[in-house]
C-alpha positions in Angstrom: 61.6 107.7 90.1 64.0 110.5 88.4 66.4 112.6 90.1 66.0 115.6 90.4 69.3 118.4 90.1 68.6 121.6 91.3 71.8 124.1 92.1 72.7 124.8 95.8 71.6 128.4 95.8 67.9 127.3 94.8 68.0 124.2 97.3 68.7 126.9 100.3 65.8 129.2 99.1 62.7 126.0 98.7 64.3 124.6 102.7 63.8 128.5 103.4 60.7 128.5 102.5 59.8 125.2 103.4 61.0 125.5 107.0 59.5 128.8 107.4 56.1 127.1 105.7 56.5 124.5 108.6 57.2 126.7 111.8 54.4 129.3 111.0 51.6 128.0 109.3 51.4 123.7 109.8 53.5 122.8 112.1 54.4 119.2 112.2 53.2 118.1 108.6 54.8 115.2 107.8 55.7 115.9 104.0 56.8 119.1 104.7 59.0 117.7 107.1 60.0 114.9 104.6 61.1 117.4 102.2 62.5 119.5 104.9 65.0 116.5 106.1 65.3 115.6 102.3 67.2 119.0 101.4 69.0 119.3 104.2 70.3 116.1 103.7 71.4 117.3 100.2 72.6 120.5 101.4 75.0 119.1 104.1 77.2 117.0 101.4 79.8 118.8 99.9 79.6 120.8 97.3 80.7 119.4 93.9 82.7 121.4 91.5 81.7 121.2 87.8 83.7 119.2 85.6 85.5 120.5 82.6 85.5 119.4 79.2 88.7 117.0 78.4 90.8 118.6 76.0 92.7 115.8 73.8 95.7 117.1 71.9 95.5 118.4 68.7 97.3 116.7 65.4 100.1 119.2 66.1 100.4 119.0 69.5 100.7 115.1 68.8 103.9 115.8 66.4 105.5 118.1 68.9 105.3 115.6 71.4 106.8 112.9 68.9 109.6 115.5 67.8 110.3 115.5 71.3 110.8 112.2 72.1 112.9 111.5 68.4 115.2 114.1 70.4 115.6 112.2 73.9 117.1 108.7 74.7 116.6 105.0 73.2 113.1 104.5 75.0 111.4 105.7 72.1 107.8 104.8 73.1 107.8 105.5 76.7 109.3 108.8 76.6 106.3 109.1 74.3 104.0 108.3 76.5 105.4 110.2 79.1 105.7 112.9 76.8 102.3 112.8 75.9 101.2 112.4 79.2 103.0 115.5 80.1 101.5 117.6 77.6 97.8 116.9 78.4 98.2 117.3 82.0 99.2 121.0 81.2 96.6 121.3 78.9 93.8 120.0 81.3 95.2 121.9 84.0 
């Protein structure tokens, strides 16, 4: 079976409509109340925020941050790394 991905605003409009289905015309069908119990389930987890696209650094972006680190102390590859580190954190922010 495939999942199905619907957003939130259309989930709250079908368990509108199929509660309202349920309390004024059926009553009590079962897959109406499956469904029902289904989307509220769905509904009641938290709402999860889209993810961005990672940004990697740019050929340039990559120099600067080796420039940098020619500049600071002896630890040549982690201030690197920390450098670079650094840099795509802002840039992802």
């Amino acid at each position: 079976m495939t999942a199905i991905t619907i957003e939130r605003s259309v989930a709250l409009q079908i368990y509108g409509a199929l509660w309202f289905a349920n309390a004024s015309h059926w009553g009590g069908h079962q897959k109406i109340e499956e469904a029902i119990d289904l989307i509220q389930s769905v509904l009641e987890q938290p709402e999860q925020k889209p993810r961005r696209e990672w940004r990697g650094l740019t050929k340039e972006e990559r120099f600067a941050v080796v420039k940098w680190a020619v500049r600071q102390d002896g630890h040549f590859g982690r201030t690197v790394a920390i450098g670079i580190e650094e840099a795509l954190k802002e840039k992802n922010a």
